[in-house]
N, CA and C atoms as a LAMMPS dump frame, in Angstrom:
ITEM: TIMESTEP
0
ITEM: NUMBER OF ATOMS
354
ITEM: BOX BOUNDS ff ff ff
-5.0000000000000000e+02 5.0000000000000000e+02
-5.0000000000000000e+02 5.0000000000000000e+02
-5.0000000000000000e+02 5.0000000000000000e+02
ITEM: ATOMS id mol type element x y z
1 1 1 N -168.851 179.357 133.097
2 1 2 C -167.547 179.573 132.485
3 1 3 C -166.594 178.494 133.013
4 2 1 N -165.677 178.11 132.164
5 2 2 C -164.528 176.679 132.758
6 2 3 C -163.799 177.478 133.277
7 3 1 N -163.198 176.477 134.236
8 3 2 C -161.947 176.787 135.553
9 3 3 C -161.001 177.536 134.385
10 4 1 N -160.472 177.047 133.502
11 4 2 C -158.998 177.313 132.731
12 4 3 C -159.474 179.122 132.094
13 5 1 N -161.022 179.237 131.188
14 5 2 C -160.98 180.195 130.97
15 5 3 C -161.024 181.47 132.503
16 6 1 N -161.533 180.542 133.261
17 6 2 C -161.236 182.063 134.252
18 6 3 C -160.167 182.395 135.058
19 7 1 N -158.966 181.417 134.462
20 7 2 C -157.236 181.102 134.991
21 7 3 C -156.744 182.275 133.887
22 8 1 N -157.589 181.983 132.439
23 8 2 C -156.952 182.918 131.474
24 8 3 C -157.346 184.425 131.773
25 9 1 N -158.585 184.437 132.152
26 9 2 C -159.249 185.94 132.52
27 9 3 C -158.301 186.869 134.059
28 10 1 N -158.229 185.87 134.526
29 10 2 C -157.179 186.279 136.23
30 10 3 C -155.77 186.847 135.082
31 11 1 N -155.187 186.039 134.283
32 11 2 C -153.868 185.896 133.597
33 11 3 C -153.737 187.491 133.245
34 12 1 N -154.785 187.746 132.154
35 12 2 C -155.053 188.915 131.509
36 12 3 C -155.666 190.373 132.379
37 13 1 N -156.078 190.221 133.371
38 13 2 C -156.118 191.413 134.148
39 13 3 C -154.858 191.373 135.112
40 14 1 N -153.61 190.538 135.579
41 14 2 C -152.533 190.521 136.016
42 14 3 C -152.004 191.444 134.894
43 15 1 N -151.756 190.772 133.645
44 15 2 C -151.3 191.405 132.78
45 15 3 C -151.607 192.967 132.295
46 16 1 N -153.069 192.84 132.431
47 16 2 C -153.339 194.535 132.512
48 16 3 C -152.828 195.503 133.712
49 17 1 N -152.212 194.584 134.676
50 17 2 C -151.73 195.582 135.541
51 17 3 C -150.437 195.653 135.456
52 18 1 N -149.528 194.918 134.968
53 18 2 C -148.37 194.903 135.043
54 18 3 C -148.002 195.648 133.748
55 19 1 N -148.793 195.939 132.527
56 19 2 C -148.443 196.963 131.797
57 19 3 C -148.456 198.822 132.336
58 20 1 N -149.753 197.957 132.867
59 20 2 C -149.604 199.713 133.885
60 20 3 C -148.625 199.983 134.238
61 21 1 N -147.917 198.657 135.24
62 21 2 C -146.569 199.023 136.151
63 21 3 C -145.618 199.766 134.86
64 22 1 N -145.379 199.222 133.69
65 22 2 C -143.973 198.878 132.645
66 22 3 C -144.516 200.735 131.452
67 23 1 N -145.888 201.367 131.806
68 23 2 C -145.775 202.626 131.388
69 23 3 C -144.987 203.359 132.115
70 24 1 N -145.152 203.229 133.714
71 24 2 C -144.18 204.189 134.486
72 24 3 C -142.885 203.921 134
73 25 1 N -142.452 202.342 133.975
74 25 2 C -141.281 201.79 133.804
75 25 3 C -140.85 202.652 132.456
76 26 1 N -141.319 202.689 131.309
77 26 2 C -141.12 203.106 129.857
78 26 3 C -140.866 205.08 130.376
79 27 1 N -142.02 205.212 130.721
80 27 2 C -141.953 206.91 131.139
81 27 3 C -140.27 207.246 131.905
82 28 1 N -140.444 206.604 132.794
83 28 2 C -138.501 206.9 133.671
84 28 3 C -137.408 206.608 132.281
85 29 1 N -137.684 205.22 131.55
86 29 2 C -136.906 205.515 130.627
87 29 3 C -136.477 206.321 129.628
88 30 1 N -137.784 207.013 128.942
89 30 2 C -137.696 208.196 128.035
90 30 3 C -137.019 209.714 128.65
91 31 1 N -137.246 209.53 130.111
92 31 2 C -136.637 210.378 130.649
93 31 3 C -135.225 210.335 130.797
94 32 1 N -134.626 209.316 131.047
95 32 2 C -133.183 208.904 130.79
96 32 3 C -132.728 209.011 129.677
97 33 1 N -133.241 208.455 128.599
98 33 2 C -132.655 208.843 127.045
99 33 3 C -132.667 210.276 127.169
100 34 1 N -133.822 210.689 127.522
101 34 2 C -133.517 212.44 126.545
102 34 3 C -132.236 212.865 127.866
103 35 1 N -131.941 212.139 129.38
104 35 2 C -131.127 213.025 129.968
105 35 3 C -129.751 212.632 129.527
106 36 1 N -129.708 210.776 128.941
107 36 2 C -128.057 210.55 128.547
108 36 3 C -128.022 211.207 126.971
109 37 1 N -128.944 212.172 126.446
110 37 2 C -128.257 212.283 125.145
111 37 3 C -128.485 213.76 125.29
112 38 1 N -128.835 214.658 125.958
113 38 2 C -128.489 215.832 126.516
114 38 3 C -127.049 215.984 127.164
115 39 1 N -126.675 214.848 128.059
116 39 2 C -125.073 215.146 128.464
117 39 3 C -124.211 214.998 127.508
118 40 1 N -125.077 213.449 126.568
119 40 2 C -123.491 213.475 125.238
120 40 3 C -123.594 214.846 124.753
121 41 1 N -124.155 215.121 123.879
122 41 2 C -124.548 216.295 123.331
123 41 3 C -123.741 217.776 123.926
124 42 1 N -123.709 217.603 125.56
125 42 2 C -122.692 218.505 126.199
126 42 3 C -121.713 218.366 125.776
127 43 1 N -121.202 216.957 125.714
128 43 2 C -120.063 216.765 125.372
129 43 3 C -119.049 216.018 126.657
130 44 1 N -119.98 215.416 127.793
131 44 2 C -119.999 214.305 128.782
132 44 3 C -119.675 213.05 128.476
133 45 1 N -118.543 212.348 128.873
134 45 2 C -118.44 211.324 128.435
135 45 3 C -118.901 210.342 128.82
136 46 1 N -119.329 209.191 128.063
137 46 2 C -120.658 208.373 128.792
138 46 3 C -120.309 207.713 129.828
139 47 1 N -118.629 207.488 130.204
140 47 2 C -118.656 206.738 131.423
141 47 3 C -118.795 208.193 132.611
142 48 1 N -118.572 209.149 132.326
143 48 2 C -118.758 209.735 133.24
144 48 3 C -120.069 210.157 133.703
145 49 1 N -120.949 210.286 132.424
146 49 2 C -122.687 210.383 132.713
147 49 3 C -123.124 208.697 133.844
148 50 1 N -122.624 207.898 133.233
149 50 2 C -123.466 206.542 133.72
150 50 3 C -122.882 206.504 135.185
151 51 1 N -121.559 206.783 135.278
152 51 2 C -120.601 206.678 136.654
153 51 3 C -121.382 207.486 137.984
154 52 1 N -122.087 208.464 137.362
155 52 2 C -122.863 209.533 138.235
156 52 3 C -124.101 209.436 138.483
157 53 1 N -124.669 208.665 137.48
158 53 2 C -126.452 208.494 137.762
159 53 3 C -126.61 207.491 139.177
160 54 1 N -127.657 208.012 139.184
161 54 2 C -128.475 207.364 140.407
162 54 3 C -129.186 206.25 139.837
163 55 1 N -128.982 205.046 140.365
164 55 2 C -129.888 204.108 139.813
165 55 3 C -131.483 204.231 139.705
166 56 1 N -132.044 203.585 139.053
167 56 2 C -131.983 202.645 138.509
168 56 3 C -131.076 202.988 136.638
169 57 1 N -130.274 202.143 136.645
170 57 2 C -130.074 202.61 135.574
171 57 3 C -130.966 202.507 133.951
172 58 1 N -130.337 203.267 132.861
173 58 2 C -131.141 202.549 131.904
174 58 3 C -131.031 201.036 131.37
175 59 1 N -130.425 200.858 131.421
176 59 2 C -129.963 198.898 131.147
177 59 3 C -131.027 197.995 132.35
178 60 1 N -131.054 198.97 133.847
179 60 2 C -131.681 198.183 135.096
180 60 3 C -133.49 198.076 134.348
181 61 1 N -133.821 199.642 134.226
182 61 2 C -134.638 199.586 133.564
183 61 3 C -135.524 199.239 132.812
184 62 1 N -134.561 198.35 131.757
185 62 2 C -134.929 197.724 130.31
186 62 3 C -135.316 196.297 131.34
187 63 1 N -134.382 196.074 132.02
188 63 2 C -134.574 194.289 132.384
189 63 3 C -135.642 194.323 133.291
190 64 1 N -136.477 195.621 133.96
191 64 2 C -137.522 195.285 134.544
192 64 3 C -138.667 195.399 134.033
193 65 1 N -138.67 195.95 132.581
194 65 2 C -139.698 195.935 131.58
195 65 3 C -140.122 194.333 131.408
196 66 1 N -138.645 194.494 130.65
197 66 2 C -138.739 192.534 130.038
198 66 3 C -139.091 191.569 130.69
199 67 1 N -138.535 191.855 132.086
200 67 2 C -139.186 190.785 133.221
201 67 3 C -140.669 190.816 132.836
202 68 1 N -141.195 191.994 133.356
203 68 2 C -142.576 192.383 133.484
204 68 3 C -143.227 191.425 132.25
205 69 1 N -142.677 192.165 131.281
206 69 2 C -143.636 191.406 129.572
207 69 3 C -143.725 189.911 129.933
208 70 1 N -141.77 189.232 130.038
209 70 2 C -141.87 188.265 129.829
210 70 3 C -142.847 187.286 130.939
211 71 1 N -142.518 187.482 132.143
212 71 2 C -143.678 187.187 133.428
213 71 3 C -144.843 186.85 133.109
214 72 1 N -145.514 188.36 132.413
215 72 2 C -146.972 187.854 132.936
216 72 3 C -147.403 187.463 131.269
217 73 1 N -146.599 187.874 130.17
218 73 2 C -147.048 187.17 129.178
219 73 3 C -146.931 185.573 128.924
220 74 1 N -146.16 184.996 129.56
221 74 2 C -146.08 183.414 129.778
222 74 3 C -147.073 183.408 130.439
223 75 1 N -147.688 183.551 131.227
224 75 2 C -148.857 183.05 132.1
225 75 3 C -149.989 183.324 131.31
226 76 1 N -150.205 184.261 130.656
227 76 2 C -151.287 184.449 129.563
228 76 3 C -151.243 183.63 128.411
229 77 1 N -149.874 183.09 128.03
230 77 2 C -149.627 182.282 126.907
231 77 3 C -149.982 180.768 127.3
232 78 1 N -149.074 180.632 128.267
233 78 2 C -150.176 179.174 129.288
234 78 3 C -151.544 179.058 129.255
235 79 1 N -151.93 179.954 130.071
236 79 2 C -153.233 179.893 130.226
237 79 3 C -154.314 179.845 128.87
238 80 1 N -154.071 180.601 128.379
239 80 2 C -154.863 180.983 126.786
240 80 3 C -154.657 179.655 126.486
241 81 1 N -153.473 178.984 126.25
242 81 2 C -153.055 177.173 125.385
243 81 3 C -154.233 176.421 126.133
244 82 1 N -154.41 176.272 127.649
245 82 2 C -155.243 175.705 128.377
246 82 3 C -155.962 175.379 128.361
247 83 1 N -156.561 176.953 127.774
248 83 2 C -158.211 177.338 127.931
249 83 3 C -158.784 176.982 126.986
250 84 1 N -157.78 176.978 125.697
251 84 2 C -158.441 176.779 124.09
252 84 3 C -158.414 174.481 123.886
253 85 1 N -157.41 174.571 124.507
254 85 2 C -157.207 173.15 124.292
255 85 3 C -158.432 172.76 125.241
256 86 1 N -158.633 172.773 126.51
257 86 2 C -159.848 172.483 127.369
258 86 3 C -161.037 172.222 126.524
259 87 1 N -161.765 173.374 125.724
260 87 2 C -162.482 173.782 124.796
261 87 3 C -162.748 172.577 123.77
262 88 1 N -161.283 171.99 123.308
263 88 2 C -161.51 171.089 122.537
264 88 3 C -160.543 171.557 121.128
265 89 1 N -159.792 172.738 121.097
266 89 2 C -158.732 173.353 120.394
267 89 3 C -157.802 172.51 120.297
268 90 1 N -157.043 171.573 118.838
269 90 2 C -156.16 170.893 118.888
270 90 3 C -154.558 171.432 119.168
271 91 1 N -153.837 170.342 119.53
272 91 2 C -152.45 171.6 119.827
273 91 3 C -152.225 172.047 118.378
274 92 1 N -152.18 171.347 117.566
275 92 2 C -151.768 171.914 116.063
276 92 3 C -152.557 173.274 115.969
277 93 1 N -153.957 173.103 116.044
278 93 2 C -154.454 174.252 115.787
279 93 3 C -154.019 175.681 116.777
280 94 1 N -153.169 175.11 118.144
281 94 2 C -153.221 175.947 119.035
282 94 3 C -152.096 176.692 118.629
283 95 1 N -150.604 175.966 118.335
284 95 2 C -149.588 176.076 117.23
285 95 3 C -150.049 177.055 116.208
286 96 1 N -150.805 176.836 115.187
287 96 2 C -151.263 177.409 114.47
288 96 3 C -151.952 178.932 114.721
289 97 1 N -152.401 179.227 115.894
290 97 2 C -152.877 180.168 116.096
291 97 3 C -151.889 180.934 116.502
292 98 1 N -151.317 180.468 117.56
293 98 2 C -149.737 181.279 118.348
294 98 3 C -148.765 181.325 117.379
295 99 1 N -148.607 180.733 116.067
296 99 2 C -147.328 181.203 115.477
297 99 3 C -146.15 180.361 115.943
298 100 1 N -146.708 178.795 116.957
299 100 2 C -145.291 178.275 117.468
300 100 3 C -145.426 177.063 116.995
301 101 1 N -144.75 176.091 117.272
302 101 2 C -144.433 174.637 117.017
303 101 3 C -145.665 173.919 117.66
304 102 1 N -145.813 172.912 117.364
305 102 2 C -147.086 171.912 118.101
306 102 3 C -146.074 171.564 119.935
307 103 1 N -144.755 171.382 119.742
308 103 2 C -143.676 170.857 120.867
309 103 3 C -144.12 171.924 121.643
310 104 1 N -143.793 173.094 121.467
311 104 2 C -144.215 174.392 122.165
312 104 3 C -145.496 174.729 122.865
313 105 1 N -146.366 174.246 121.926
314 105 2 C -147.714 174.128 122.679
315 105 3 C -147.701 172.897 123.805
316 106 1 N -147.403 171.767 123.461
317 106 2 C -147.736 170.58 124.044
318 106 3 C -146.618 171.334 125.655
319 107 1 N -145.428 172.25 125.358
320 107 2 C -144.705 172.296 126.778
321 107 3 C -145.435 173.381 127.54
322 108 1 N -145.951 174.202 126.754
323 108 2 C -147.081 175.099 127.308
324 108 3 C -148.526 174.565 128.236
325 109 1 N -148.818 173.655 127.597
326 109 2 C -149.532 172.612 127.941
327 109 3 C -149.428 171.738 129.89
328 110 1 N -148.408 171.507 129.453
329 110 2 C -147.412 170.639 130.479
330 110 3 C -147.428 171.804 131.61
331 111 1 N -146.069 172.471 131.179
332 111 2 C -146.2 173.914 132.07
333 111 3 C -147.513 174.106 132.91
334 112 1 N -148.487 174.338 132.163
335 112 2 C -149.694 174.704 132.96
336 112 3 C -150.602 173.681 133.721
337 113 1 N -150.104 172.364 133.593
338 113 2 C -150.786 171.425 134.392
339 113 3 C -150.469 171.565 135.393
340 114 1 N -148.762 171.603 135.623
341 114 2 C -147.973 171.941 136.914
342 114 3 C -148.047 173.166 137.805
343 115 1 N -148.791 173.748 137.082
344 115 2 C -148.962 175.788 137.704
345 115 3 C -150.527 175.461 138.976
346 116 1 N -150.172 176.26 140.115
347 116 2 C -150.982 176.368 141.012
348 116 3 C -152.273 177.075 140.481
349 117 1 N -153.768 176.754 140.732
350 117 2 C -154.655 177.38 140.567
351 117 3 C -154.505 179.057 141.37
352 118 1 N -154.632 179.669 140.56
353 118 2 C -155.077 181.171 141.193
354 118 3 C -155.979 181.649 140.85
């Protein structure tokens, strides 16, 4: 197997764990919606619901999802460009597959020359 596909295989079981992390993350959130729309619903006003919660809030929440996605899905998006171009995958075609610009690939590209082996 090539170095790059087993950079992409490391990429994608990171990524399988960090979705794990972002179910708990999603689970605390659903729990917050149903608790900030149980207080509106009291008839709580939202600065006074948000003024009182205990962090993490829901907004803190959301941005540690997105981190999460955005994190380890760039490294899978790197890596995957890598692995396919290595292969002999043109950037156009790599473009073509991802749905992005050939520029995008070629910085994806770049990006991952500069990234430490793990």
């Amino acid at each position: 197997m090539r170095a790059q596909t087993i950079k992409f295989l490391r990429a994608l079981e990171d990524l399988d764990e960090a979705l794990e992390r972002d179910l708990e993350v999603i689970a605390r959130m659903r729990e917050r919606i149903d608790y900030l729309r149980a207080q509106l619903a009291a008839g709580r006003s939202l600065t006074d619901i948000v003024t009182a919660e205990r962090p993490p809030l829901l907004v803190q929440q959301l941005t540690e999802s997105a981190n999460l996605l955005h994190t380890y899905g760039t490294r899978v998006r790197r890596t995957e460009a890598q692995a396919l171009h290595q292969e002999g995958v043109t950037m156009e075609e790599i473009a073509r597959l991802f749905g992005v610009s050939r520029q995008r690939v070629s910085a994806l590209l770049r990006d991952a020359a500069g990234q430490p082996d793990r």
